[in-house]
C-alpha positions, 0 to 999 in steps of 0.5 A: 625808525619810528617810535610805534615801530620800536616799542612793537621790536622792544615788546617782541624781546622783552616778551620773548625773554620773559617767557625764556626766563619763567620757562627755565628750570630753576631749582632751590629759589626760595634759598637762592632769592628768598622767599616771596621775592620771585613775585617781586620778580614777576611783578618787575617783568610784567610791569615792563611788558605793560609799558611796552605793550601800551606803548606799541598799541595804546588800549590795545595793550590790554588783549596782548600782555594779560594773556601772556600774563595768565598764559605764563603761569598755566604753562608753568603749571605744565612744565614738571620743574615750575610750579603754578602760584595764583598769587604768581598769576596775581603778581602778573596781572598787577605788574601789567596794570601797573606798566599800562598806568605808569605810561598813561602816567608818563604820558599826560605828564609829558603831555601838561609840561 
């Protein structure tokens, strides 16, 4: 299977399984990861989509995950058992940038050895 072709099959399931998991109901977080964690956890999910996504479509990364990202919270803000942060929003975006960055990253390193 070639490369391009396994990071689109990752990034499928990696967003599929990040909208599972930021869809669910969850009640008590705040006592059950402590407060302020969860965007620890966003950060955490996002980041790895950014790097999947740049690595499935280069530049193009950008119009794909940061709509998933902000789509995320808009429809968590929805659903009567989540609840819409903007620094949720925040911790979204930022982990995308940090996952396009850490490929970009990667990649010329990979590319000077």
């Amino acid at each position: 299977m070639k490369r391009g072709r396994r990071a689109w099959i990752l990034l499928a399931v990696w967003t599929g399984m990040t909208i599972a998991a930021l869809s669910v109901p969850i009640e008590n977080t705040k006592t059950i990861i402590g407060p302020g964690f969860d965007k620890v956890i966003h950060i955490i999910l996002f980041t790895v989509m950014g790097l999947l996504a740049q690595a499935a479509a280069s530049w193009y990364s950008l119009l794909m995950a940061i709509p998933v990202a902000v789509g995320m919270e808009l429809l968590q803000k929805r659903l009567p058992f989540r609840t819409y942060e903007p620094v949720e929003l925040a911790a979204n975006i930022l982990g995308v940038l940090l996952g396009i960055a850490c490929f970009e990253i990667a990649a010329r390193l990979k590319k000077n050895e």
